[in-house]
N, C-alpha and C positions, 0 to 999 in steps of 0.2 A: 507527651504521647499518652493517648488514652487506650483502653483497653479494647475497644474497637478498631484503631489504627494499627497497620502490618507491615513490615515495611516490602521492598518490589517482589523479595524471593516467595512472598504468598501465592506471588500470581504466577509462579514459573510454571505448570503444569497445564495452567488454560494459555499459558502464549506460547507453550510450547505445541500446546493441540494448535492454536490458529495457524503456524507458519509450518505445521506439517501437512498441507492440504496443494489439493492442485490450486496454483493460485490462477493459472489461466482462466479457470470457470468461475475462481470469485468474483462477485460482481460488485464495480464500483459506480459509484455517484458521481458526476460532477460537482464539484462547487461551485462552478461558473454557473452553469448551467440546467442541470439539473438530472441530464442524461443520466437513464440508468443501462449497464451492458456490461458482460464479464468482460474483464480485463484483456482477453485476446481478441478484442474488437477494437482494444483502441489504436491507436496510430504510434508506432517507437521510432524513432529517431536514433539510430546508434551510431553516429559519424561523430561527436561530441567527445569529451572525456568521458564517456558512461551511457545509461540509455536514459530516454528521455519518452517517458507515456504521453501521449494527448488525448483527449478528448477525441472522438470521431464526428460528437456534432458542432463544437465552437472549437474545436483544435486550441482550448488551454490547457498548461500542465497542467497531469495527474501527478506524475509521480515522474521521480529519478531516481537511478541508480548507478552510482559510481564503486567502483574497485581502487583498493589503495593498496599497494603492498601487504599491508600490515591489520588493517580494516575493511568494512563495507559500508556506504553510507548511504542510508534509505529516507526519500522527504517525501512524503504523501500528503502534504498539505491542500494539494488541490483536490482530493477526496473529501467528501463530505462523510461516507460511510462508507466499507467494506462490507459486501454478507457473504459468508459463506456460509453453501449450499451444502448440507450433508448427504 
């Protein structure tokens, strides 16, 4: 480890800024596709184990979210990028 490397607890103060935001208005990207739109435009699915975002223009996953007793489990792989708007 060099003197430049931190280890995750550096970043606890800016992820803890990102996920204290309305996330409705953040705006995501498609991966597939390219669509950009906040997040309460896309298409949820909650009849699943969890919910399930899509896309509003090619309807692929954004993002899921499932609840486990004991955990939360967040996959955003189908975003290309999140911004949030201050």
């Amino acid at each position: 480890m060099d003197e430049r490397m931190l280890d995750g607890n550096a970043g606890a103060g800016d992820l803890q800024e990102l996920f204290a935001v309305e996330v409705t208005q953040t705006v995501g990207v498609c991966e597939a596709c390219g669509m950009e739109g906040p997040l309460a435009e896309a298409h949820v699915y909650s009849l699943a184990p969890g919910l399930t975002l899509r896309c509003r223009g090619c309807e692929a996953v954004l993002a899921r979210l499932v609840h486990l007793p004991d955990r939360t489990l967040v996959e955003l792989r189908g975003l290309r990028r999140l911004e949030i708007v201050r």
